[in-house]
N, C-alpha and C positions, 0 to 999 in steps of 0.2 A: 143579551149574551150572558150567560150564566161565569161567576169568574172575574168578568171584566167589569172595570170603572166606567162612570157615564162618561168621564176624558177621552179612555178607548175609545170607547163605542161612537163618538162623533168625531172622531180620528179619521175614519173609512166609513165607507158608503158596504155592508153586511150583505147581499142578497144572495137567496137561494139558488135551487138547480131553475126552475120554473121563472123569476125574476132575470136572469141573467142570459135566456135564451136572445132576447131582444137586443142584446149589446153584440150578440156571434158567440158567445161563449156557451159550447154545451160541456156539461157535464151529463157522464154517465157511468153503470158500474167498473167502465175500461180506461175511464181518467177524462182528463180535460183535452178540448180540442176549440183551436177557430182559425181560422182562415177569413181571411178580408181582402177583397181587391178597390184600395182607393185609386179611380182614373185621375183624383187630382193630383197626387204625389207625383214630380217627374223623377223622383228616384226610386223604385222597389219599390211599384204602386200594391205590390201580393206582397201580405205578412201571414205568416202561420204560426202554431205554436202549438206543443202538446204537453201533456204531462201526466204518466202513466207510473203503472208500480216501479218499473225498473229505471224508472228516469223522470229528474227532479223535474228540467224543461228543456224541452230542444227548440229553439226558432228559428225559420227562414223562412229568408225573401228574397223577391227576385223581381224584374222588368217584365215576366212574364205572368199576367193574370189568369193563364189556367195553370199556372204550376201545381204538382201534386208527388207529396215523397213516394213515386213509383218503385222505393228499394223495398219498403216494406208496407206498401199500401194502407199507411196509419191513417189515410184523410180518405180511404174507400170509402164513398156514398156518405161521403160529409158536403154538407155546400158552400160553396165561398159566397159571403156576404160581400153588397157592394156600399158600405157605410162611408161616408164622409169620418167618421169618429174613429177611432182606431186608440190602443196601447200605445204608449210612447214607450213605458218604460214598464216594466216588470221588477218586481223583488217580492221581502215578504217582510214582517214590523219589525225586523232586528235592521233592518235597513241596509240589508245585502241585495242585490243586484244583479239581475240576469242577462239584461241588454248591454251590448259592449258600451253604449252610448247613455252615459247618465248626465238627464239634464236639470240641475237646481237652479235653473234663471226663467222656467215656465210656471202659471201655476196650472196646476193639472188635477183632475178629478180620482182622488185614490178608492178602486174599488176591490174589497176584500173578498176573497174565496175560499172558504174551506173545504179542503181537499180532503176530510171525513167524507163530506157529503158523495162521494164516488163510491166509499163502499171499498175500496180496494185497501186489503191489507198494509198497516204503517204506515197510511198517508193521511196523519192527519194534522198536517201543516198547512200555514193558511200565504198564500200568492197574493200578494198585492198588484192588482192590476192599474197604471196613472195614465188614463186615459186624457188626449184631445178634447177640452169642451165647446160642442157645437150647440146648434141647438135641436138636429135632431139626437144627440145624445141625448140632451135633457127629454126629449120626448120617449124617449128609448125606457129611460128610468120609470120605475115602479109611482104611480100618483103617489101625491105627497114628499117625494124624497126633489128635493131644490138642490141640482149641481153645486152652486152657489154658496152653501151653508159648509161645502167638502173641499170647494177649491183653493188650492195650495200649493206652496213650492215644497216639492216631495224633500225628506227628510235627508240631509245626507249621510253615507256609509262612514260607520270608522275611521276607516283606512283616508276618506278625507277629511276629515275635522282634524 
């Protein structure tokens, strides 16, 4: 990464639009989107989440695994992924926080997204994604990238230290 320290850069797990499909995260020139229905979850086994020009991230969940934001059809002809591995936690390196639920007692797989790569005007800030590590996670990841060398208890926010 042009910029950044080798500290940074083994901070977060980096991958592209094309690496990242595999995890449910598509990016495209309209923003970020995924949708996942884990059947093991027995609470809000459907998580979604978006992240478009006019909105930093919206996420919801629900007991229902076909739910779909039918207000504005933002997940039209997107597919819900049925992963064991899932987001736990959302933010971005300054260690702010999108999930109401922030957990520093797991360790978890931080992967980074920059939201250049959409193309979309002023976004180009990067979402930390702190993923569940499974092990079809780790099969999920790019050869050569080892969960293991990333997993950590996510950083915590200001506001708690």
């Amino acid at each position: 990464m042009i910029g950044s320290t080798i500290a940074e850069e083994k901070k977060y797990i980096y991958l592209n639009a094309e690496q990242l499909k595999p995890l449910g995260i598509e990016l495209s020139e309209k923003g970020l989107f995924y949708q996942n229905c884990n059947h093991e979850r027995e609470r809000n086994p459907y998580l979604a989440f978006y992240a478009i020009d006019k909105n930093y991230l919206t996420s919801s969940s629900s007991d229902d695994c076909t739910s779909v934001d039918k207000k504005d059809n933002i997940f039209k002809n997107k597919k819900i992924t049925e992963y064991d591995f899932y987001p736990i936690m959302v933010g971005n390196p300054q260690n702010e926080y999108s999930f109401a639920t922030v957990i520093h007692d797991k360790e978890l797989v931080p992967i980074a997204v920059c939201m250049s790569e959409t193309k979309i005007k002023g976004r180009t800030d990067t979402l930390i994604f702190w993923f569940k590590p499974t092990e079809s996670f780790q099969k999920a990841l790019p050869d050569g990238i080892k969960m293991e060398d990333y997993l950590r208890l996510p950083d915590k926010s200001d506001a708690e230290k």
